[in-house]
C-alpha positions, -999 to 999 in steps of 0.1 A, spaced: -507 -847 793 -510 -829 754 -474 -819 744 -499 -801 715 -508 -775 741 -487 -744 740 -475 -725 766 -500 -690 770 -479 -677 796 -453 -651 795 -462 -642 759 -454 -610 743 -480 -596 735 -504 -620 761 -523 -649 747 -551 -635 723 -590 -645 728 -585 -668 699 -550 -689 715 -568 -696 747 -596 -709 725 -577 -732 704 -559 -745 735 -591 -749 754 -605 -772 723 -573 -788 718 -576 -801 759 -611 -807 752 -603 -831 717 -576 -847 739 -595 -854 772 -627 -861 753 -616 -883 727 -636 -862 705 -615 -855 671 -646 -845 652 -680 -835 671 -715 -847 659 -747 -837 661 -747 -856 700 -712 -841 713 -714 -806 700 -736 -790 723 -714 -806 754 -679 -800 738 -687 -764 726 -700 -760 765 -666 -777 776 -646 -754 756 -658 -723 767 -653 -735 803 -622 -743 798 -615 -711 778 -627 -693 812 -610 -709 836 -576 -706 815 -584 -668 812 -587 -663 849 -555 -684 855 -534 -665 832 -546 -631 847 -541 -641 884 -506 -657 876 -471 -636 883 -452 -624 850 -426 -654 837 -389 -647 841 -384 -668 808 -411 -663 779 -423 -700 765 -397 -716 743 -421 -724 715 -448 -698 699 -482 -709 702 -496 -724 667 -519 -693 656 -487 -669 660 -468 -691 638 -494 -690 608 -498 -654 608 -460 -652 602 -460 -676 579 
């Protein structure tokens, strides 16, 4: 659906607080619509995000280990190299 989601899964070291986060708002932007929130959306987005956040959290934890770690680093892990 968003190729701008990365892949959490198998990372070493796991997906921080802060990677689920941005992929949980970048779902939420791309299902939403919502590039930019306003004083009407923010309450309902920041709400959506930190469902989504949740349930992405409790995925990743109840998942097996991957055989093959993600080909691509998610976007925060390529700044702080940077």
């Amino acid at each position: 659906m968003c190729r701008n989601i990365t892949t959490l899964r198998g990372l070493e070291p796991v997906a921080t607080d802060d990677e689920v986060e941005a992929a949980a708002r970048q779902y939420c932007r791309k299902v939403s619509g919502v590039a930019k929130t306003s004083v009407n959306t923010e309450e309902a987005f920041e709400r959506a995000v930190a469902l989504v956040a949740a349930a992405t959290r409790e995925l990743l934890g109840e998942l097996p280990p991957r055989k093959v770690p993600p080909k691509t680093e998610p976007p925060l892990r390529r700044l702080t190299r940077s």
